[in-house]
mmCIF file of the N, C-alpha and C atoms, coordinates in Angstrom:
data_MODEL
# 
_entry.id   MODEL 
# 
loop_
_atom_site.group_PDB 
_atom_site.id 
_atom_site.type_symbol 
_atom_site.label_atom_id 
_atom_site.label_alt_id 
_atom_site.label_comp_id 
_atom_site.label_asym_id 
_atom_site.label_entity_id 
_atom_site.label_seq_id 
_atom_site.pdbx_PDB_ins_code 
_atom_site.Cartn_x 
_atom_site.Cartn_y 
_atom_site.Cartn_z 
_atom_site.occupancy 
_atom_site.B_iso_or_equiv 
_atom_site.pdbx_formal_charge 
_atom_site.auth_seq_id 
_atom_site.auth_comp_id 
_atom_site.auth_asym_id 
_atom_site.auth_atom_id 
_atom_site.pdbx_PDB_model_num 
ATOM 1   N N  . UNK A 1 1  ? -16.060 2.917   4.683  1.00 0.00 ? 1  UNK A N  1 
ATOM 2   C CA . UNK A 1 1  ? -15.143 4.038   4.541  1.00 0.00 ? 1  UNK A CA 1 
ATOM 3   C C  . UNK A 1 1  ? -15.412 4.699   3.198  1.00 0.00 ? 1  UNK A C  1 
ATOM 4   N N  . UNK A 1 2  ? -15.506 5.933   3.420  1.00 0.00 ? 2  UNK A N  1 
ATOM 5   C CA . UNK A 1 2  ? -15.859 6.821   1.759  1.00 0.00 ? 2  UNK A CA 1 
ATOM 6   C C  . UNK A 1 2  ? -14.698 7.314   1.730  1.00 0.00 ? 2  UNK A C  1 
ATOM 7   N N  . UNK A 1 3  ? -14.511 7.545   0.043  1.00 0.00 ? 3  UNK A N  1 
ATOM 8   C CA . UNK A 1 3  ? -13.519 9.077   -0.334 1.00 0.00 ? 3  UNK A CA 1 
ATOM 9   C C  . UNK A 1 3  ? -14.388 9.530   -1.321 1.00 0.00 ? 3  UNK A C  1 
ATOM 10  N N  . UNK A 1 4  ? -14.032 10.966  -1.318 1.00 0.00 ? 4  UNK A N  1 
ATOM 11  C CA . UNK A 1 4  ? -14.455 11.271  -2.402 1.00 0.00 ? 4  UNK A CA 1 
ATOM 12  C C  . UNK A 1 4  ? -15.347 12.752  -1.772 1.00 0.00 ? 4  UNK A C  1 
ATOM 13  N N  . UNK A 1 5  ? -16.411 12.563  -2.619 1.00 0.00 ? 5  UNK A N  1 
ATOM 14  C CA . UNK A 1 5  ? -17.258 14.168  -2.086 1.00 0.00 ? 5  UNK A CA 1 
ATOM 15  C C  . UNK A 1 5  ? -17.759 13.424  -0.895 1.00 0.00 ? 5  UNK A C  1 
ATOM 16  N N  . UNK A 1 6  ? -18.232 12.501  -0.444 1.00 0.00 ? 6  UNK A N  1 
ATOM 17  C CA . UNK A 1 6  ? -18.830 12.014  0.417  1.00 0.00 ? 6  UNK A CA 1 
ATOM 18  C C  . UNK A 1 6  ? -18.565 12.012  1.788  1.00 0.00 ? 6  UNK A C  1 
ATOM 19  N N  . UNK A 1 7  ? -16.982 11.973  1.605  1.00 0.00 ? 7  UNK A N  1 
ATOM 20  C CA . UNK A 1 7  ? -16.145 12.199  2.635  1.00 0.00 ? 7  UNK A CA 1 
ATOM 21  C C  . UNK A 1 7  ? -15.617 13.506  3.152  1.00 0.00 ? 7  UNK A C  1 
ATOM 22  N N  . UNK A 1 8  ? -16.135 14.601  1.681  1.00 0.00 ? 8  UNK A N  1 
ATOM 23  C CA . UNK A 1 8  ? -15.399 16.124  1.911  1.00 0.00 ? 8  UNK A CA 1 
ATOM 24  C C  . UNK A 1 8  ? -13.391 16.308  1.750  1.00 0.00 ? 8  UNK A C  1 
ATOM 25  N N  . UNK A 1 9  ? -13.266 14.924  0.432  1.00 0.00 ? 9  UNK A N  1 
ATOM 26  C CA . UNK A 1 9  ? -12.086 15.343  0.283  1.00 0.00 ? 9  UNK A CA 1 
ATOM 27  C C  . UNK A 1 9  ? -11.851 15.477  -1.413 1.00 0.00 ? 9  UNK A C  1 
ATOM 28  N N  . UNK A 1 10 ? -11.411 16.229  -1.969 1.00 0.00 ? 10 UNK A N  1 
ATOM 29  C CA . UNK A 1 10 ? -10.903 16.541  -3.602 1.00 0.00 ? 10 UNK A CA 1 
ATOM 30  C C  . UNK A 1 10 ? -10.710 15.077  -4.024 1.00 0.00 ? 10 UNK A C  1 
ATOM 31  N N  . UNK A 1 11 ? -10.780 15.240  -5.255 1.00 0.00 ? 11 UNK A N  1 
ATOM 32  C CA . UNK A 1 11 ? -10.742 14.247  -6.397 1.00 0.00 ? 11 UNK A CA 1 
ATOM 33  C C  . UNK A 1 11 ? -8.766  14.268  -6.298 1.00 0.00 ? 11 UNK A C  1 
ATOM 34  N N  . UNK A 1 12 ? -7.892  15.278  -6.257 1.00 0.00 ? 12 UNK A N  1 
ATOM 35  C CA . UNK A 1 12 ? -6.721  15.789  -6.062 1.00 0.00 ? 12 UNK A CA 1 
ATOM 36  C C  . UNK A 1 12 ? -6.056  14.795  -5.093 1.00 0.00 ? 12 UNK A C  1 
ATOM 37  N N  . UNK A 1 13 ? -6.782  15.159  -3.731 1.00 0.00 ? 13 UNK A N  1 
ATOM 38  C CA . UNK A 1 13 ? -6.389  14.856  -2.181 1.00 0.00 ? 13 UNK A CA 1 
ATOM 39  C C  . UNK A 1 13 ? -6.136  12.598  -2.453 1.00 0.00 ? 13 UNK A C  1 
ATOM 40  N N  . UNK A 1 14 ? -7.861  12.580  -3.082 1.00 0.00 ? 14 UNK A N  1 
ATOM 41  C CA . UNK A 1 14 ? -7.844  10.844  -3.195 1.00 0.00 ? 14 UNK A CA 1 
ATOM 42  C C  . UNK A 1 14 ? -6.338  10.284  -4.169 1.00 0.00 ? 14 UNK A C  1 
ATOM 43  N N  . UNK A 1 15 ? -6.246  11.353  -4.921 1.00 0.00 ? 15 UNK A N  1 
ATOM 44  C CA . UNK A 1 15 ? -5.016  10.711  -6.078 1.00 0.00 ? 15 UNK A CA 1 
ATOM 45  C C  . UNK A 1 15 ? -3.370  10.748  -5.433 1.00 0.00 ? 15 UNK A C  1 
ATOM 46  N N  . UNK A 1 16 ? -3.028  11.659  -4.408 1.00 0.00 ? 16 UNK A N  1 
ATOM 47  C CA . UNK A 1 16 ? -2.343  11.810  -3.710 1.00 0.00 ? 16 UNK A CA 1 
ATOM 48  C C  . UNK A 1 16 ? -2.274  10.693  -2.715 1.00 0.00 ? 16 UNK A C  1 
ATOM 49  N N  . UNK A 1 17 ? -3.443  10.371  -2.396 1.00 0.00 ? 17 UNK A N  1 
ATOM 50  C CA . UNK A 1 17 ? -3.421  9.581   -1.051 1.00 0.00 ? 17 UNK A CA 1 
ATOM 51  C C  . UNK A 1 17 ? -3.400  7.720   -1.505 1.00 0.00 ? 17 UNK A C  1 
ATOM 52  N N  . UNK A 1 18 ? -4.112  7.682   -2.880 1.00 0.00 ? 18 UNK A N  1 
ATOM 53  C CA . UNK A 1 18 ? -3.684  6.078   -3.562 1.00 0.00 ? 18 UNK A CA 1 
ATOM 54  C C  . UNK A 1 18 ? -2.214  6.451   -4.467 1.00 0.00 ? 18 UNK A C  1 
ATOM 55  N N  . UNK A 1 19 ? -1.513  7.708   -4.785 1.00 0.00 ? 19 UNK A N  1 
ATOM 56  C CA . UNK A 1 19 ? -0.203  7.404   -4.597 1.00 0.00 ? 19 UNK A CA 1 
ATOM 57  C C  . UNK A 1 19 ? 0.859   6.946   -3.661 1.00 0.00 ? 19 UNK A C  1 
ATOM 58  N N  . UNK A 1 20 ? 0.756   7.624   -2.599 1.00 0.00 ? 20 UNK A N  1 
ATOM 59  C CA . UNK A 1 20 ? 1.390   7.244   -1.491 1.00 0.00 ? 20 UNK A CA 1 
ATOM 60  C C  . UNK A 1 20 ? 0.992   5.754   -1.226 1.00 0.00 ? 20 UNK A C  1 
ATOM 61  N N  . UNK A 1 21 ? -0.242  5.497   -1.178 1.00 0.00 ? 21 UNK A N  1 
ATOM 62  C CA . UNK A 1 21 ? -0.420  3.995   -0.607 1.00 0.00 ? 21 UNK A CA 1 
ATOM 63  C C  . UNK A 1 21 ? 0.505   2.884   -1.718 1.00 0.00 ? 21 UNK A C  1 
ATOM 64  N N  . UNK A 1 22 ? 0.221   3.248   -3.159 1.00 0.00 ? 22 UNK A N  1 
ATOM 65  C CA . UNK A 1 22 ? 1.037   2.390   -4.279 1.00 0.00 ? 22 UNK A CA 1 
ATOM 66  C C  . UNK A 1 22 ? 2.458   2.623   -3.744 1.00 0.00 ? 22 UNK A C  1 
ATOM 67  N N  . UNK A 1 23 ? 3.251   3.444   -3.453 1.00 0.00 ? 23 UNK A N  1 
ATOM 68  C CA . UNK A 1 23 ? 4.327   3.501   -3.256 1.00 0.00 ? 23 UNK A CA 1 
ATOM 69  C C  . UNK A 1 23 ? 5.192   2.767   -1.754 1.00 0.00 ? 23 UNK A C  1 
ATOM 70  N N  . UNK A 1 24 ? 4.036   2.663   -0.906 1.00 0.00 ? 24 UNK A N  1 
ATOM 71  C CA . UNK A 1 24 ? 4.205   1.983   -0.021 1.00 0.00 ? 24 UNK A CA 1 
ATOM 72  C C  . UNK A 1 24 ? 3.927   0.145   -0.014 1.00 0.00 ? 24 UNK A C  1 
ATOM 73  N N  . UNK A 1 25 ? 2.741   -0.157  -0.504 1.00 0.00 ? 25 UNK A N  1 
ATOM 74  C CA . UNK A 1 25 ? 2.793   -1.679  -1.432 1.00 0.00 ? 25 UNK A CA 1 
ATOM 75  C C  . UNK A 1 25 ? 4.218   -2.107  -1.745 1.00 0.00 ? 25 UNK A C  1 
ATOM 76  N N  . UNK A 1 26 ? 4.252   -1.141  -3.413 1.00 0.00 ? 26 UNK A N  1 
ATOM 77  C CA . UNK A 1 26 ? 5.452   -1.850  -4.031 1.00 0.00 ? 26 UNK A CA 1 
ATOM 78  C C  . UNK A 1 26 ? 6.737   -1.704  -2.945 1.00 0.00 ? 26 UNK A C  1 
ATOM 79  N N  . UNK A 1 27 ? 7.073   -1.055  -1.596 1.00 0.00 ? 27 UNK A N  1 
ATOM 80  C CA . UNK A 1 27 ? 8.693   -0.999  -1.091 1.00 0.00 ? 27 UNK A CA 1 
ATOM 81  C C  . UNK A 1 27 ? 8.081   -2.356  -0.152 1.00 0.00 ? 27 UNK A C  1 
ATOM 82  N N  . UNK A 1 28 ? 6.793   -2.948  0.499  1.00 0.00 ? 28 UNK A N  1 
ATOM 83  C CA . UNK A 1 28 ? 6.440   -4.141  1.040  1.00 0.00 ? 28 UNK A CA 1 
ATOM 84  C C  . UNK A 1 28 ? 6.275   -5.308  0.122  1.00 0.00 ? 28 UNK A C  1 
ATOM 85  N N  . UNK A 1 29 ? 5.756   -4.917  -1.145 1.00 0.00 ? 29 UNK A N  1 
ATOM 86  C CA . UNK A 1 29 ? 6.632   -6.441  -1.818 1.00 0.00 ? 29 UNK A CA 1 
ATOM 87  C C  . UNK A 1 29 ? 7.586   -6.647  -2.706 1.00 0.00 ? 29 UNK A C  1 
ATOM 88  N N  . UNK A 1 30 ? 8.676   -5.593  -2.492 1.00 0.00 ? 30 UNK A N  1 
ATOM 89  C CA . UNK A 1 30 ? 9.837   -6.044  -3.227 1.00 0.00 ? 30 UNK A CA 1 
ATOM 90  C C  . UNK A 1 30 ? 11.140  -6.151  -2.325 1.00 0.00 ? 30 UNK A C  1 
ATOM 91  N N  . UNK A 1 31 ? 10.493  -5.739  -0.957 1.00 0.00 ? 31 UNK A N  1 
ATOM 92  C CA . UNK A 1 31 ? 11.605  -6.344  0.576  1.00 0.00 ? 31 UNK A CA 1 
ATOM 93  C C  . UNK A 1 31 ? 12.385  -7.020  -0.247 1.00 0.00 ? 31 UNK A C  1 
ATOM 94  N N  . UNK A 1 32 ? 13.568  -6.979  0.791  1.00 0.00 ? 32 UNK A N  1 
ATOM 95  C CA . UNK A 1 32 ? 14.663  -8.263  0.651  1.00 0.00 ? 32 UNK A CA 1 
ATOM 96  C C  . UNK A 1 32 ? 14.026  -9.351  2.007  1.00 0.00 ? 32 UNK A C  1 
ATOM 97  N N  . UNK A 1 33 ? 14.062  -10.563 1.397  1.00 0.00 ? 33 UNK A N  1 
ATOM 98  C CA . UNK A 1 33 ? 13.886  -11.440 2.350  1.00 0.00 ? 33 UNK A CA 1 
ATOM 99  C C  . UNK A 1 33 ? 14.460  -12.603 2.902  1.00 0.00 ? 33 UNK A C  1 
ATOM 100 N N  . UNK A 1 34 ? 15.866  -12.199 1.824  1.00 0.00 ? 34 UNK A N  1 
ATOM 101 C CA . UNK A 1 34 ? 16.742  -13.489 2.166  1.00 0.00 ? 34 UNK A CA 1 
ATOM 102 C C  . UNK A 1 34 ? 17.305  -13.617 3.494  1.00 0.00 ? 34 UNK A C  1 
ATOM 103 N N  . UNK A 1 35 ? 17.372  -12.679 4.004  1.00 0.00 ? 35 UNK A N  1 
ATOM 104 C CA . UNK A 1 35 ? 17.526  -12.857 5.619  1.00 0.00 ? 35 UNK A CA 1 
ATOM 105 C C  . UNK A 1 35 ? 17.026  -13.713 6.377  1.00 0.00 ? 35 UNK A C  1 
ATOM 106 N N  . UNK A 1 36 ? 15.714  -14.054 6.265  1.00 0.00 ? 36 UNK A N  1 
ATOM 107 C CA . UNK A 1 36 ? 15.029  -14.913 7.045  1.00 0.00 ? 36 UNK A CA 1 
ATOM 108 C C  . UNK A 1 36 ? 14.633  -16.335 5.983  1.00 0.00 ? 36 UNK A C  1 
ATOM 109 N N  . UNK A 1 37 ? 14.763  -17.575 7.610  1.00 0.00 ? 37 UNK A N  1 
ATOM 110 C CA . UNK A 1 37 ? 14.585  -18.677 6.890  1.00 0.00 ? 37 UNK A CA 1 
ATOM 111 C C  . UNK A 1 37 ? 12.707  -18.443 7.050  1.00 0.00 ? 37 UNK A C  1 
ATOM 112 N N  . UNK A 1 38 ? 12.488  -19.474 6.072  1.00 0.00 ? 38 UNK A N  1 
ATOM 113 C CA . UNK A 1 38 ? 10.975  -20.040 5.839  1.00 0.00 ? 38 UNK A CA 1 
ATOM 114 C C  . UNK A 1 38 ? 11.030  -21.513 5.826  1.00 0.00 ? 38 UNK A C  1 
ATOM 115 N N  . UNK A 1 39 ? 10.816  -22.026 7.114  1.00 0.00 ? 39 UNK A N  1 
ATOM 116 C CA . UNK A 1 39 ? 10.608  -23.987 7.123  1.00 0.00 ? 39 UNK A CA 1 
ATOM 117 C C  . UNK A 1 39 ? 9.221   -24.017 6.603  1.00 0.00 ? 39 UNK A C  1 
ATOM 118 N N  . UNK A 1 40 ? 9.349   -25.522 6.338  1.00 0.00 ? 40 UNK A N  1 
ATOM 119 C CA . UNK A 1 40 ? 7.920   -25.912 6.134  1.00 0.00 ? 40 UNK A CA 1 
ATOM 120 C C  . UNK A 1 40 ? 7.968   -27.546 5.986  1.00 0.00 ? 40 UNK A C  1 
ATOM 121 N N  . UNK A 1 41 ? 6.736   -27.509 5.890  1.00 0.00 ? 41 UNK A N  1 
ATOM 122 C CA . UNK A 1 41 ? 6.643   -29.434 6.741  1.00 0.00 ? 41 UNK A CA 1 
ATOM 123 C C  . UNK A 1 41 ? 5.780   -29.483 4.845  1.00 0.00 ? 41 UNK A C  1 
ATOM 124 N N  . UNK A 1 42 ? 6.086   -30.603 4.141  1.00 0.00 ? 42 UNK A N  1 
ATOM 125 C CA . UNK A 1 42 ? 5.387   -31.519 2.789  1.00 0.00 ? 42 UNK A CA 1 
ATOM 126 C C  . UNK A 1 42 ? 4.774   -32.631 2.910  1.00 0.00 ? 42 UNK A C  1 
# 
């Protein structure tokens, strides 16, 4: 997978598009997760 000129998208478009992705990360790991149990066997 390219970005960049390679792909035919702005230097602009890539900074936009790894914002959105950072902003989507950090709301998947700062979930609430106390809702659900987690067992596990020791």
């Amino acid at each position: 997978m390219a970005l960049g000129v390679d792909a035919g998208i702005s230097k602009s478009e890539v900074s936009r598009i790894c914002a959105q992705l950072d902003e989507e990360m950090n709301a998947f790991r700062t979930r609430d997760l106390s809702h659900l149990a987690f067992p596990y066997l020791l």
